[in-house]
C-alpha positions in Angstrom: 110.7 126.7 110.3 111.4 123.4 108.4 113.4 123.0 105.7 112.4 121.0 102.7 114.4 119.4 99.4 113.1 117.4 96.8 115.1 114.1 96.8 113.1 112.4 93.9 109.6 112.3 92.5 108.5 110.8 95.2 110.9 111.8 98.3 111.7 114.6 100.3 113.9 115.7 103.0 112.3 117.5 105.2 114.3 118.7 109.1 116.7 115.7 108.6 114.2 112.8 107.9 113.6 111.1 104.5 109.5 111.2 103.6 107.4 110.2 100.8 105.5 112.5 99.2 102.0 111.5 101.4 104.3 112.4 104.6 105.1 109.0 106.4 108.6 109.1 107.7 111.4 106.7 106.3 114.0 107.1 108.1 116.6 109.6 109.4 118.8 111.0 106.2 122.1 109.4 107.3 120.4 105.7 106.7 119.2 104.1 103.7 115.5 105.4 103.0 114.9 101.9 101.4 115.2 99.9 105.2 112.1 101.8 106.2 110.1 101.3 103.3 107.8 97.4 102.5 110.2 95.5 100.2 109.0 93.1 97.7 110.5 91.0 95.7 109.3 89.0 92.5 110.9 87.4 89.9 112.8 89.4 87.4 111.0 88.7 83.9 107.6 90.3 86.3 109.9 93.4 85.7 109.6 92.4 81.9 108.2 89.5 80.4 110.2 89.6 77.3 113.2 88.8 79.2 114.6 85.5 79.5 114.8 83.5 83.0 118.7 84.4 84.0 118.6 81.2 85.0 120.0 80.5 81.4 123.3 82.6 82.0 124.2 82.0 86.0 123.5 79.6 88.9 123.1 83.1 91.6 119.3 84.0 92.1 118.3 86.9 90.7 115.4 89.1 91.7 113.3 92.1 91.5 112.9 94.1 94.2 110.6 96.7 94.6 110.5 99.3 98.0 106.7 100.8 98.3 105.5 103.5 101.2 104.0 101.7 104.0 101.8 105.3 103.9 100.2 105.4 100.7 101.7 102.3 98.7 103.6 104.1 96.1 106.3 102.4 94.4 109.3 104.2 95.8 112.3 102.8 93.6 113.3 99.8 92.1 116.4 97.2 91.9 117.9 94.0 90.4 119.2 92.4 93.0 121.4 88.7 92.9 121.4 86.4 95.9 119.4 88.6 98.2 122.5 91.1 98.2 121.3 94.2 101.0 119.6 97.3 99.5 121.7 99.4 97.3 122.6 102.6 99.2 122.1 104.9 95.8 120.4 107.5 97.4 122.9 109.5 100.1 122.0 112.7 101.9 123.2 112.6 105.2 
């Protein structure tokens, strides 16, 4: 019998593994769901037009990323990131 938790809207945990809601697997629950996911990664006034280009405040890149299911291409969470820093880890359950 499998066990099954709701992580988020959109993730569950299901016999140790981290899975979208359509089912694809993203990874075992003691690693970051967000390495087995498509990443992409757009400028950060895409995110909201009405802000301004941080270029105006700091000289570090700044970016939007975005993790989607490579099963059904739901948007899975999203981050600010600055100088292509790893994924944030926000999400532990193993």
């Amino acid at each position: 019998m499998s066990t099954e938790t709701r992580l988020t809207e959109h993730l569950t945990l299901v016999d140790g593994e981290v899975r979208c809601r359509c089912g694809h697997v993203l990874g075992p629950a003691e690693r970051n769901f967000k390495l087995g996911a498509l990443v992409r990664e757009r400028p950060l006034t895409d995110g909201n037009p009405t802000l301004r280009d941080p270029a105006l405040y700091t000289d570090r890149a700044v970016a939007l990323r975005q993790f989607i299911c490579p099963g059904c291409a739901t948007m899975l969470e999203s981050e600010i990131v600055v100088d292509g820093a790893a994924p944030q880890w926000d999400l532990r359950v193993g």
